[in-house]
C-alpha positions as CSV (number, residue, x, y, z in Angstrom):
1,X,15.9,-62.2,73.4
2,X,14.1,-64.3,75.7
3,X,13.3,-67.5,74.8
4,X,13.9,-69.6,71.4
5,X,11.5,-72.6,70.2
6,X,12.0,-74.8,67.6
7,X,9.0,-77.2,66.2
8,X,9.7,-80.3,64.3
9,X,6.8,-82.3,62.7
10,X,7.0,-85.7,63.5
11,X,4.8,-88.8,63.1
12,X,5.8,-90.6,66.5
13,X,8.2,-90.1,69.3
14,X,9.1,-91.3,72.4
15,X,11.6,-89.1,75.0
16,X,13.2,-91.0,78.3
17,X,11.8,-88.7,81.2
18,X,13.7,-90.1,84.2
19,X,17.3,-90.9,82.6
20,X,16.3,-94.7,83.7
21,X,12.9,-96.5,81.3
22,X,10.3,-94.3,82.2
23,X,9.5,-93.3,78.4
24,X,6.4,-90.9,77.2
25,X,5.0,-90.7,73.8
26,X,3.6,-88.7,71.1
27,X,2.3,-89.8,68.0
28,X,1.8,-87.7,64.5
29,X,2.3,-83.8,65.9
30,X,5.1,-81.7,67.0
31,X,8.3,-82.0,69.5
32,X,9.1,-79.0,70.7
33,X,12.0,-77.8,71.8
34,X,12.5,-74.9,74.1
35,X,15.3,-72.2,75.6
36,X,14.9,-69.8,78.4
37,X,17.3,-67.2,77.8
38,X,18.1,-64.4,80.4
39,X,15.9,-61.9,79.8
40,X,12.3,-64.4,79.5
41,X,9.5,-63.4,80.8
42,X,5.8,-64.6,81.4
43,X,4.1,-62.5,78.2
44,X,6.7,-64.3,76.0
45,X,6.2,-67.6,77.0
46,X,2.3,-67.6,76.8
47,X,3.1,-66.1,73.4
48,X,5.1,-68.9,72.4
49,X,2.5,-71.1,73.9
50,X,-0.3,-69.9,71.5
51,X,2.1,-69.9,69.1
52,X,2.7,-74.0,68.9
53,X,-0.8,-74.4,68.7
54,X,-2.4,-71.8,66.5
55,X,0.2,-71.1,64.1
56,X,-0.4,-72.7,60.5
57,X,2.9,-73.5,59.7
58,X,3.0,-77.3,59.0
59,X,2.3,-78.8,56.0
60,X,-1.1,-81.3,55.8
61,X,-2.0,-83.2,52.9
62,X,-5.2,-82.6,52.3
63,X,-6.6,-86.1,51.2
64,X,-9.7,-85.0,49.4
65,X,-7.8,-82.7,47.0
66,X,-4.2,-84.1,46.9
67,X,-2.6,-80.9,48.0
68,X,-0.4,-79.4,50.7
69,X,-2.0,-76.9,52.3
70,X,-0.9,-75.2,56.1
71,X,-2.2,-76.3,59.1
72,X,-2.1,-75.7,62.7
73,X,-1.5,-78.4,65.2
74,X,-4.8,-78.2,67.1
75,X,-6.7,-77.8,64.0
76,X,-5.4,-81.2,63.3
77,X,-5.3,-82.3,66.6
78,X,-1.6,-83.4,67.0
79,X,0.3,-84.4,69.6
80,X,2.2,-82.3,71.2
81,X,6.0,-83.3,72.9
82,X,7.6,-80.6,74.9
83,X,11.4,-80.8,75.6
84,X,13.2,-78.4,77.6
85,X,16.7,-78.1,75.3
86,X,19.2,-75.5,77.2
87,X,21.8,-75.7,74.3
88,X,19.5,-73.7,72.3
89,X,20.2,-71.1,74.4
90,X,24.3,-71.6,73.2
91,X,26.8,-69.3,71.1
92,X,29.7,-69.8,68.9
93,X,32.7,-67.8,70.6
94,X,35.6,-69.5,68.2
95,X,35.5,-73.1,68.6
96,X,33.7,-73.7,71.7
97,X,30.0,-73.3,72.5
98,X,28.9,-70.7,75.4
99,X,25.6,-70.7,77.7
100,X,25.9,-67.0,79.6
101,X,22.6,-65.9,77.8
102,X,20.6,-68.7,79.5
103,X,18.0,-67.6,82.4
104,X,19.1,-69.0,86.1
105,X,18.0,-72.9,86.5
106,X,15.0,-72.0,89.2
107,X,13.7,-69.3,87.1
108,X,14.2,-71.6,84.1
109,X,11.8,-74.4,85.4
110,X,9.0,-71.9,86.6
111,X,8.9,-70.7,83.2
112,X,8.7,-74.2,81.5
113,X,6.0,-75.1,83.7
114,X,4.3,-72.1,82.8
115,X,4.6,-73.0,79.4
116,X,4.0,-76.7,79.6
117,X,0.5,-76.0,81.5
118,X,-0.6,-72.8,78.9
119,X,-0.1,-75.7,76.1
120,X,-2.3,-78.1,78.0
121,X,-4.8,-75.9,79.4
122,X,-5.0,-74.8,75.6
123,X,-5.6,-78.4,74.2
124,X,-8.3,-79.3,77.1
125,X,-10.1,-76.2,76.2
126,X,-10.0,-77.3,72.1
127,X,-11.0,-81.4,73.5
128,X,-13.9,-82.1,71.9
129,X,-14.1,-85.1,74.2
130,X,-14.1,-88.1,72.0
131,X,-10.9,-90.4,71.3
132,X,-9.2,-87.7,68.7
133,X,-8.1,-85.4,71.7
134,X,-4.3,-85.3,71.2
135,X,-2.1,-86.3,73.7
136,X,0.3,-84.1,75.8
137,X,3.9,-85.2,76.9
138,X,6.4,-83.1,78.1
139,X,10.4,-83.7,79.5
140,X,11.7,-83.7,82.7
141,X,13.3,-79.7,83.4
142,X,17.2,-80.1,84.0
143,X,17.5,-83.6,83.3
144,X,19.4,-85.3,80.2
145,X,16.7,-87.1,78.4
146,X,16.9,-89.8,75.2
147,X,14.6,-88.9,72.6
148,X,13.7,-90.6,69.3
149,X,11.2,-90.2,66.6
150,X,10.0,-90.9,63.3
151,X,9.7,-88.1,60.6
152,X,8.2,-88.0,56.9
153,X,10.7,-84.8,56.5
154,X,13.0,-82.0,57.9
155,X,9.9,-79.6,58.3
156,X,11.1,-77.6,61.4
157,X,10.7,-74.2,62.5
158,X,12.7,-71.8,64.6
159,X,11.0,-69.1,66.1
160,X,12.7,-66.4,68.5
161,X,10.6,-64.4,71.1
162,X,11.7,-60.9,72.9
């Protein structure tokens, strides 16, 4: 396994970068969570990358018809909030949780900021340039970081990469 991502649709949400009031914001789109687990490498995070914004998981109501139907988050043009969570990277061994499978902290970081710049090179490229271009936010790597949001539902996804 090398990394694990999980999406959760969310209409806003705000995440404390520097552990102090220096707050970034999202609103209607996704927060996603991500893991770096010992054996991650490049192809898998770029993956992962196209993944969170082509992938048509996400229900949209479509207003003209009254429906659910799936939708991608740059077809939409959602925001997108990245937050680097190691303790997806965790196991159950009896009562405790473990973190051996977790990739080294250093090698950790290069590959979030490989990720966080493949999501925003791949909104800029889909920016149509007028005020619907969705905004970009990402966490602090290594730091413990306050999060809220707002949600119409539990609609998140966990998705596993080799």
């Amino acid at each position: 396994m090398a990394m694990r991502v999980v999406m959760q649709s969310v209409e806003r949400a705000s995440l404390l970068v520097d552990n102090v009031d220096k707050w970034v914001e999202i609103g209607r789109g996704l927060v996603v969570y991500v893991c770096f687990l010992k054996e991650a490498h490049e192809d898998a995070v770029k993956k992962a990358a196209h993944d969170v914004l082509h992938c048509k998981i996400f229900p949209h109501v479509d207003e003209a018809c009254q429906r659910h139907r799936p939708a991608a988050a740059l077809g939409e043009n959602w925001d997108i909030m990245v937050v680097p969570q190691a303790t997806l990277g965790g196991k159950l061994k009896g009562k405790q949780a473990q973190y051996h499978g977790q990739c080294e902290k250093a090698k950790g970081e290069e590959l979030y900021q490989l990720f966080c710049g493949s999501l925003a090179e791949g909104i800029a490229a889909h920016d149509r340039g007028d005020a619907s271009a969705p905004t970009f936010a990402a966490g602090t790597y290594g730091n413990r970081q306050g999060l809220k949001f707002e949600s119409l539902g539990p609609f998140s996804h966990h998705v596993e990469y080799q």
